[in-house]
N, C-alpha and C positions, 0 to 999 in steps of 0.2 A: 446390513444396516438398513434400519425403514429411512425411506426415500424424507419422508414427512417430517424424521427427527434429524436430518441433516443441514449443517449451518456453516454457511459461506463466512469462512477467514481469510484476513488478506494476510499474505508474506512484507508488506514492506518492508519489515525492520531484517527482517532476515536477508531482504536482497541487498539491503543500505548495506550492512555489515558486510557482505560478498563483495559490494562494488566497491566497501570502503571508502562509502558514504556516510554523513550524518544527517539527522531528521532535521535538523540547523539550515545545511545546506537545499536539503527539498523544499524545504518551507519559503528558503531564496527562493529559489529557481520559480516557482509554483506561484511568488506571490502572496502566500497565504501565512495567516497568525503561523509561529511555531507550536501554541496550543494544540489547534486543530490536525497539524499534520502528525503530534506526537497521542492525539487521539483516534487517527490511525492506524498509527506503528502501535498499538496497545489493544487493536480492534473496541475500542469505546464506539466509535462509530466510523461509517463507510465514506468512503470521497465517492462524489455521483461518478460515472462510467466516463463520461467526458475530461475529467480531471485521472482516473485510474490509467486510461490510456494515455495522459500526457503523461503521469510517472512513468509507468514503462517506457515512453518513448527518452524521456530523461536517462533513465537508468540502463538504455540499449537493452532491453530484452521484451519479450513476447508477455502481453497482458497475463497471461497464463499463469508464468512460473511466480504473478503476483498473487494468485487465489487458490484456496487450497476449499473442498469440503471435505466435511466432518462426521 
C-alpha cells in the first residue's frame, strides 16, 4: 500500500461494543455533545490526541488498539 494513500481510522465504536460500552456513555464521561462523539464512532471526524488519550484512558486500553491505518 503507498504510504501517501493511507488514511487514519479510529476503532472507537468497535472497542465501545468490546467494553460494552455506549457512545451515550463516552459522550458522559468526556463531557461532550453525543453528536460529536457519535461523529467519531462513524470516523466523520477525529477527537484531537488530547481527548483520544483520555478515551482510551476511559475504556482501559492502549491508544493503539483505538487507531487503525488503511
Amino acid at each position: 500500500m503507498d504510504k501517501a494513500a493511507s488514511r487514519i481510522r479510529l476503532r472507537i465504536k468497535m472497542v465501545l461494543v468490546e467494553k460494552h460500552r455506549t457512545s451515550k456513555w463516552l459522550s458522559e464521561q468526556l463531557g461532550k455533545d453525543p453528536t460529536t462523539v457519535s461523529k467519531w464512532c462513524t470516523n466523520q471526524s477525529q477527537p484531537t490526541l488530547e481527548i483520544l488519550l483520555r478515551i482510551a484512558e476511559l475504556l482501559e486500553v492502549n491508544y493503539t488498539e483505538l487507531v487503525r491505518v488503511e
